[in-house]
N, C-alpha and C positions, 0 to 999 in steps of 0.2 A: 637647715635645722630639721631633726627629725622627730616625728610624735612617736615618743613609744607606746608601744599595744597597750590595753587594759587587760590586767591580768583577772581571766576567767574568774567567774565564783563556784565555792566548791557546789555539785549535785550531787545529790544521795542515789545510790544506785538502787537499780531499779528492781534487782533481783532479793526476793524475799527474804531468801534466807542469810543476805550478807547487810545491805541497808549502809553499810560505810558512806561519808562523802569522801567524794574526790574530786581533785579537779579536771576538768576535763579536758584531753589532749586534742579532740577532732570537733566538730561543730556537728550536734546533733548523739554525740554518746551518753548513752542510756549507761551502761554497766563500768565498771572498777577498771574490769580485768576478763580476759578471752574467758577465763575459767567461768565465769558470772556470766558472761554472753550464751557461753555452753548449758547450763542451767538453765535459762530461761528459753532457749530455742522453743520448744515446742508451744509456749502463750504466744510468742511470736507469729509461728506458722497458722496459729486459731486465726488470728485478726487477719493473718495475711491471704486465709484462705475468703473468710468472709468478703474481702473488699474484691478479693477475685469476683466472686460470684456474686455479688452486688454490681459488679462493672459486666458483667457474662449480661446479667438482667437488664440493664440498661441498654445494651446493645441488643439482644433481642426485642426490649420493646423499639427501637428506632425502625429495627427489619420489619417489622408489623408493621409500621407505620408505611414504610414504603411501598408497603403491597397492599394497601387499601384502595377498593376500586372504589369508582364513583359514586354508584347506591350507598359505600357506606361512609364517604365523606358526606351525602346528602343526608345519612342518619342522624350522623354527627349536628349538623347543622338543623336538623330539623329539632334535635331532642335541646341545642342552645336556644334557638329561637323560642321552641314553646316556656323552657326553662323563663327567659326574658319579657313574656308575655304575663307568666303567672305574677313576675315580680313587679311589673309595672301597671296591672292590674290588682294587686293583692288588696288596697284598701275598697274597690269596688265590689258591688253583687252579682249573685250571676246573672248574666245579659241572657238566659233562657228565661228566668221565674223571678228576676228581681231581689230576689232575699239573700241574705249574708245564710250560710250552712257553715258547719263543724266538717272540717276533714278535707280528703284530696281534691282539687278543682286541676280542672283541665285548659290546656288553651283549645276554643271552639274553633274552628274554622269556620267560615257561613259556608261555603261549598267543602266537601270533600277534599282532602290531599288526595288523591287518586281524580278525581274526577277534571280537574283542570279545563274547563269549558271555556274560549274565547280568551285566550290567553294566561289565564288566571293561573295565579304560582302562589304557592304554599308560604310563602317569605311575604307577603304581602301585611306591613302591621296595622291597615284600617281593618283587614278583613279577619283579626283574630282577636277574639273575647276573651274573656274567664268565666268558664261553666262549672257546675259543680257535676264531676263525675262518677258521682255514686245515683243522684236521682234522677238530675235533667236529663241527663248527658244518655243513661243507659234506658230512660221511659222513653225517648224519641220526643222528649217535651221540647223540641228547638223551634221555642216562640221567640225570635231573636227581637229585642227588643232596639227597633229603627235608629229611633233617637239616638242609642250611640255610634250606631252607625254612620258611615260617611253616604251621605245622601245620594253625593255621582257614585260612588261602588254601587249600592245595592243597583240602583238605576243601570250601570254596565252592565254587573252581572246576572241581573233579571235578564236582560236584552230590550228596554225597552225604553 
């Protein structure tokens, strides 16, 4: 015993200036008739040209991607980590003056990212605060306040 097909429902073409339904003979037709295909080529070739160069951009950023040296995979990671610091410190003060402020905070490092003394790595999340970087941060005010510190860090990396 055999199912017969479902016969298609009619679709209204897609070209503006005819709009007839019809039903349709192939799976995925847009137009009536070649003549209506012919009409409408060039809206076609807009969309067609776009997803090109949407896909052109998509592959160029992957080739970026694949040429990124170290320093900037570290940039990378550095700019997510402080990102994750600000947000898991966001209900806190700053750890230089105590006080909530209006506006951009920073993640503090207690040492330097450049300086790296006795091991110490920039990814470390006892040793990174939230400063506010408009006053503490740029007067040299870094009175880091201990208490939220972790007692063994400061202790390591004092050396003492």
């Amino acid at each position: 015993m055999r199912i017969a097909p479902k016969p298609s429902r009619p679709k209204k073409c897609k070209n503006p200036a005819c709009g007839i339904s019809f039903p349709p003979q192939r799976l995925g037709q847009a137009v009536c008739s070649p003549k209506c295909g012919l009409a409408i080529k060039d809206m076609n070739q807009e969309k067609a040209r776009k997803s090109l160069a949407q896909i052109e951009r998509k592959e160029i950023k992957v080739r970026k991607e694949k040429l990124k040296s170290r320093a900037d995979h570290l940039k990378d990671t550095q700019q997510a980590f402080n990102a994750w610091v600000r947000e898991r410190d966001a209900e806190l003060p700053c750890i230089s003056c105590g006080r909530h402020h209006q506006g951009k905070y920073d993640a503090g490092h207690y040492r330097t990212v450049g300086s790296k003394v006795n091991g110490h790595s920039e990814f470390q999340c006892h040793s990174v605060e939230l400063n506010w970087s408009i006053g503490c941060e740029r007067e040299g005010r870094m009175h880091y306040q201990f208490s939220r510190l972790s007692r063994d860090f400061v202790r390591g990396s004092e050396g003492s």
